[in-house]
C-alpha positions in Angstrom: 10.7 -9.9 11.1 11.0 -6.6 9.7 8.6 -3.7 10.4 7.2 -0.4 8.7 9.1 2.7 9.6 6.6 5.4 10.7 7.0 8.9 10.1 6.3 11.4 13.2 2.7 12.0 13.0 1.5 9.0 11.9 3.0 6.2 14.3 -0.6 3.7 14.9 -2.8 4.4 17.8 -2.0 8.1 17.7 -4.3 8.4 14.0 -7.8 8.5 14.0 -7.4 5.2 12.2 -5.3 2.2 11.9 -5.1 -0.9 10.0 -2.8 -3.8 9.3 -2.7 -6.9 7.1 -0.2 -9.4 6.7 -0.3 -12.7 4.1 2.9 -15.5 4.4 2.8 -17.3 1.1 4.8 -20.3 -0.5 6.1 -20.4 -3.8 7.1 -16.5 -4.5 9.7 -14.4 -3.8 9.7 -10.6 -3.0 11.3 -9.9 -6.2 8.7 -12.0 -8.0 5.9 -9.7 -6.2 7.4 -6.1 -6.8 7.0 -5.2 -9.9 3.1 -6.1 -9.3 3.1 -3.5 -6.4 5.9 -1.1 -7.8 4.2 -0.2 -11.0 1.1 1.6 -9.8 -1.0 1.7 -13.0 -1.1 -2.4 -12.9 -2.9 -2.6 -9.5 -6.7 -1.8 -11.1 -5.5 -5.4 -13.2 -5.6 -7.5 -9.7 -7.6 -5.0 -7.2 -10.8 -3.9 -8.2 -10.9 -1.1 -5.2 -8.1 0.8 -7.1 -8.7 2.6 -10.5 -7.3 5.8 -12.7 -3.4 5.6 -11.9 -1.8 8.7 -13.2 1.6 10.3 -12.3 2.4 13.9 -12.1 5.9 15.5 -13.9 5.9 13.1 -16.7 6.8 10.3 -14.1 6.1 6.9 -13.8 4.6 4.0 -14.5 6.9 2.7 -11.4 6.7 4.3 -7.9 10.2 5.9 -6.8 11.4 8.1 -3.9 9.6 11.8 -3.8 7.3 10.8 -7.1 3.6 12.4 -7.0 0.8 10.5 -8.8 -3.2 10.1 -8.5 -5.0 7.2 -7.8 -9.3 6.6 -6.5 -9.7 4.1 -3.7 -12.4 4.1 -1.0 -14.4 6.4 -3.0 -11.6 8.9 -2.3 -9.9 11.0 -4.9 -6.3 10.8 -3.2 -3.2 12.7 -4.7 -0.1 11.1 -3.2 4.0 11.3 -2.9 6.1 8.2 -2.3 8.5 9.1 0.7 10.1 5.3 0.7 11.5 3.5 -2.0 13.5 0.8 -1.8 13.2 -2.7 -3.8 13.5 -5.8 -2.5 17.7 -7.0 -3.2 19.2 -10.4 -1.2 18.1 -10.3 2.5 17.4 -6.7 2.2 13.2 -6.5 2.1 11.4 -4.5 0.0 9.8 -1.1 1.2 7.4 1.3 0.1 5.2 3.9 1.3 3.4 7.7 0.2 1.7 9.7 2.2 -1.5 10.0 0.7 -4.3 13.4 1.0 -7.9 13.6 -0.4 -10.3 16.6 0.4 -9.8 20.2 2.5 -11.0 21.5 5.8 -13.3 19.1 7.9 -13.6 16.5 4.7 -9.7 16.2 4.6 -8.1 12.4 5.0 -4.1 12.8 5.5 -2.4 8.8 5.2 0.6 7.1 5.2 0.2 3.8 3.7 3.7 1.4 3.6 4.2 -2.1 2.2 7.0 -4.6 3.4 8.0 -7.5 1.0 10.1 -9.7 3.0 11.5 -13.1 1.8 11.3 -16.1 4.7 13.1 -19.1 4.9 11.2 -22.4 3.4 10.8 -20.3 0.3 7.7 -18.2 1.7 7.8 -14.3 1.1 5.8 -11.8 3.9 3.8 -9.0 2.9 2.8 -6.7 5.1 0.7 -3.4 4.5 -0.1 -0.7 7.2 -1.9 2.4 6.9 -2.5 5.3 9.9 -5.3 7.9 8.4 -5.7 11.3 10.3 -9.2 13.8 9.9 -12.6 13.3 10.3 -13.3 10.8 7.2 -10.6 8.6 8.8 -12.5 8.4 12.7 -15.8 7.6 10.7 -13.9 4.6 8.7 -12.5 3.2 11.8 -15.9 2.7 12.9 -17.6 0.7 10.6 -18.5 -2.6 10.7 -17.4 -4.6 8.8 -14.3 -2.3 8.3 -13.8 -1.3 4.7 -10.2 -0.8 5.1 -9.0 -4.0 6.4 -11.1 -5.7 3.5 -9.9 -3.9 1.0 -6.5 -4.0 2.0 -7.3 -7.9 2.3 -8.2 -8.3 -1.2 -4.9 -5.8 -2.6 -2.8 -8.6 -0.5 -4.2 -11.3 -2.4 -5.1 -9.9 -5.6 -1.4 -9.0 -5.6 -0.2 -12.8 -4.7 -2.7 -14.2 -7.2 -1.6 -11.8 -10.2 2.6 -12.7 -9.3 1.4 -16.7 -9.8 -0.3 -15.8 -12.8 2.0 -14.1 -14.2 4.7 -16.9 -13.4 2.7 -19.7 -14.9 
């Protein structure tokens, strides 16, 4: 299987924090899923942890390479820039990622958050989101139980699958 590419800096267990989910489903393609994660401003509609999508430069409403937009997660306002963009095409998966910053000095949280959309064979499609946080915000979120991050990232998976079915019938 296919793996997130990790920028120097921000390669897992050399963050402050690190988390990973991963959901195989039936019955959807990568292609299928893509425009649910691609177009930012849709992901309040199907993950209740996301809300006020905006995009800098008179860009958007679809992620591409080097664009900067806004989004609140976490209780964090975080400004971001996509620095992979590529959609899912044949066997090729899809990727994307941004590096992600909220806050200055001691209260700053620097991430890099990717996604991997991978078709399988039996007609299942992988995805797969990881996300290394650096500062002090991102030590004291790697410590609590239960862990806010892999729960929320738990719910984006499926909220994702469940709004591709919907939205296919």
């Amino acid at each position: 299987m296919h793996a997130i590419i990790w920028p120097a800096g921000y390669l897992p267990g050399t963050t402050e924090n690190f988390v990973s989910n991963e959901i195989i489903v039936a019955g959807l393609s990568a292609a299928e899923l893509w425009p649910w994660l691609s177009i930012a401003p849709r992901w309040p509609s199907y993950y209740a942890n996301s809300a006020n999508v905006r995009f800098h430069d008179g860009k958007g409403p679809e992620l591409e390479e080097g664009v900067r937009f806004y989004f609140e997660t976490f209780g964090f306002p975080v400004q971001a820039q996509v620095v992979e963009y590529l959609p899912p095409a044949g066997d090729q998966p899809g990727r994307v990622a941004w590096h992600g910053w909220a806050g200055a000095g001691e209260t700053r949280l620097d991430v890099h958050h990717a996604w991997l959309l991978e078709d399988l064979p039996g007609g299942r499609v992988r995805v797969l989101t990881q996300e290394t946080q650096k500062g002090k915000p991102a030590a004291e979120l790697a410590k609590a139980r239960p862990n806010p991050m892999i729960n929320g990232h738990q719910d984006w998976l499926e909220g994702l699958v469940e709004a591709a079915r919907r939205a296919r019938g």
